[in-house]
C-alpha positions in Angstrom: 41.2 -7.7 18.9 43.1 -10.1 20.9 43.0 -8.2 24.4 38.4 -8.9 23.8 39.1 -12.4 23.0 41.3 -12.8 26.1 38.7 -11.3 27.8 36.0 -13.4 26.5 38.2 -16.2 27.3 38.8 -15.3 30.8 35.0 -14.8 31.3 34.3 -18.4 29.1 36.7 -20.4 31.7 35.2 -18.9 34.7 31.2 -18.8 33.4 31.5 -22.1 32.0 34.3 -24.3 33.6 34.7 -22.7 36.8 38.6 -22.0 36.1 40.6 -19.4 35.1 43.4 -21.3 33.5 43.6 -22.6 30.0 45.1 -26.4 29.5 45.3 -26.2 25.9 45.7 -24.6 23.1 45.1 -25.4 19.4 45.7 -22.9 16.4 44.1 -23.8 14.0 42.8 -21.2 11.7 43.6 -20.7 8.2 42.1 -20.8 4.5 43.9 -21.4 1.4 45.3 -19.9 -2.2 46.1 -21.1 -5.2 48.1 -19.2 -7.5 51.5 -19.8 -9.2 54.0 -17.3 -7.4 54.0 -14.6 -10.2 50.3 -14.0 -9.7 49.8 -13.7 -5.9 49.5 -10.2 -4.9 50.9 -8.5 -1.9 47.5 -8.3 -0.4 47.1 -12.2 -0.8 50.7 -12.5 0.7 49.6 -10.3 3.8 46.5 -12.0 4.1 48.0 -15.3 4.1 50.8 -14.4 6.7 48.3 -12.5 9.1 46.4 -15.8 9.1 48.7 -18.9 9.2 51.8 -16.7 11.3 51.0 -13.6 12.5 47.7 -14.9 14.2 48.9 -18.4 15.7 52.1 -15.9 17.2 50.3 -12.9 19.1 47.1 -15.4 19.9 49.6 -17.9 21.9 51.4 -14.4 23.3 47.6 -13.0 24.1 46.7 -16.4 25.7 50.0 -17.2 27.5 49.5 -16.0 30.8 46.1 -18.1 30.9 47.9 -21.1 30.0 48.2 -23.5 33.3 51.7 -24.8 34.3 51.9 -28.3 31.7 49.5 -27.2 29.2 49.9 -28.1 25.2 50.1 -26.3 22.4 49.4 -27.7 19.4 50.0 -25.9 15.6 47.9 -26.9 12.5 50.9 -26.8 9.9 50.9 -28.8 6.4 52.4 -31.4 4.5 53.2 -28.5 1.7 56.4 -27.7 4.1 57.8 -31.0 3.3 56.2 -32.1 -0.4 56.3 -29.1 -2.5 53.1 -28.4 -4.6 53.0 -25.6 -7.1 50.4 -22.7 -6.3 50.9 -22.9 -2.6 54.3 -21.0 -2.2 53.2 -18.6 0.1 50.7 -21.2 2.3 53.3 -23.5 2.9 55.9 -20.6 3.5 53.8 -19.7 5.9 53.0 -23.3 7.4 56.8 -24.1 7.8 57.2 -20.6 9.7 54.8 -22.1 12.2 57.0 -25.0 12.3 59.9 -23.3 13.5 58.1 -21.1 15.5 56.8 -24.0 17.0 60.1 -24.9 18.5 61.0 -21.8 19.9 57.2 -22.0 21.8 58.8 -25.4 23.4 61.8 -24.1 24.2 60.8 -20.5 25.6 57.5 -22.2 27.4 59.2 -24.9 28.8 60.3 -23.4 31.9 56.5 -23.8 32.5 56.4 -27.1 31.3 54.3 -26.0 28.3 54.7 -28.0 25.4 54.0 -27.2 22.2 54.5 -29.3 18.7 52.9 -29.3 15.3 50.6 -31.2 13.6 51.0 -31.5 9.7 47.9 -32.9 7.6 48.1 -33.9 3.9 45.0 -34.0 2.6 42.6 -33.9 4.5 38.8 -33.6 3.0 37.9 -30.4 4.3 36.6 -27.5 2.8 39.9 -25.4 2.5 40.5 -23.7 -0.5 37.3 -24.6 -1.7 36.9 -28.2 -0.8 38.3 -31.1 -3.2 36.8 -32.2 -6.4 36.5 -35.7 -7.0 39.4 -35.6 -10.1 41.5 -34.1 -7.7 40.6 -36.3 -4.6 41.0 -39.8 -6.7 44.9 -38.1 -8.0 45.5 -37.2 -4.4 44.3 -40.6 -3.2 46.5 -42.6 -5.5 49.9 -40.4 -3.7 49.3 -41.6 -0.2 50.1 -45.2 1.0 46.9 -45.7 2.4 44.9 -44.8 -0.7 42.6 -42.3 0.6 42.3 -38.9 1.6 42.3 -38.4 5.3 39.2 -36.9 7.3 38.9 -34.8 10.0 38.6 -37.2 12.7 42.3 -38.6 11.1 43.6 -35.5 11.9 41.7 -35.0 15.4 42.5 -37.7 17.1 46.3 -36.7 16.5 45.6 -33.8 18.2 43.4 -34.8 21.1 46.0 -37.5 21.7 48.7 -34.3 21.8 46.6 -32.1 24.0 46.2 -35.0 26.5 48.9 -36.2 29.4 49.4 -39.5 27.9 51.8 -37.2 25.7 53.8 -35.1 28.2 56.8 -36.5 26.9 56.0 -34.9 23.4 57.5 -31.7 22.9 59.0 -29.7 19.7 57.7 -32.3 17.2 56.1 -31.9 13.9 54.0 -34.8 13.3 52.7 -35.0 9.8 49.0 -37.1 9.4 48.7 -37.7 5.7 48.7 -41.4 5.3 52.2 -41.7 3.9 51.6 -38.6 1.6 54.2 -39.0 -1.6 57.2 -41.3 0.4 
């Protein structure tokens, strides 16, 4: 279904912006699991990898030649690449695949001065896999340096600020937003 979202896109940019270029890009889709590794099933696994690799790699490929001259690319990865936490083996498999392929989006776009790096959230209070219950949230809290959770807008602004020119110089970087998540 990529070649009708293009298309949607394309028609999007033109209808409602009055372009026909794209000047960023944000994957950002994704759901999570929670099982101990000798439990998820090979559809889970699949399911998982179609989502949080396969999707972020043929969207960006779909949406490449849209993609102006200096654009940014930004990658919703996770703190689970970097503090492991059991019952999200393949999630955060997944996530750090994104993080490499992350780089190789810098390095192969940047001939077009297309940038592209990752942004990592910790927790974030969201409704991913379920949303957090407050037993969970207060044990989460008390494992950041900031002790709290982090909300969306935390993780946003990162982004915008990524997405925006006052960052051109940013390129090939995963940039984790979890308030000093287990240091």
């Amino acid at each position: 279904s990529f070649g009708v979202f293009v298309d949607a896109v394309r028609q999007a940019l033109q209808s409602n912006w009055q372009t026909t270029t794209l000047g960023g890009l944000v994957n950002n889709a994704g759901h999570g699991l929670f099982n101990p590794l000798e439990t998820v099933t090979e559809a889970q696994f699949d399911d998982l990898m179609n989502v949080h690799l396969k999707g972020p790699f043929f969207l960006t490929q779909a949406l490449l030649p849209l993609m102006e001259e200096g654009a940014s690319i930004v990658n919703l990865t996770s703190a689970t690449t970097r503090v492991v936490t059991p019952g999200v083996a393949p999630y955060a498999a997944f996530k750090g695949g994104l993080e490499v392929l992350t780089r190789y989006m810098a390095k192969e776009f940047g001939e077009r001065r297309i940038r592209a790096n990752a942004v990592s959230p910790g927790a974030i209070r969201t409704e991913l896999g379920g949303g957090l219950s407050e037993e969970f949230e207060t044990l989460l809290a008390s494992q950041t340096a900031l002790g709290r959770i982090g909300e969306p807008d935390d993780v946003g602004r990162v982004i915008a600020t990524l997405l925006s020119e006052e960052s051109a110089w940013i390129n090939a970087q995963s940039i984790e937003v979890s308030g000093g998540y287990i240091i």
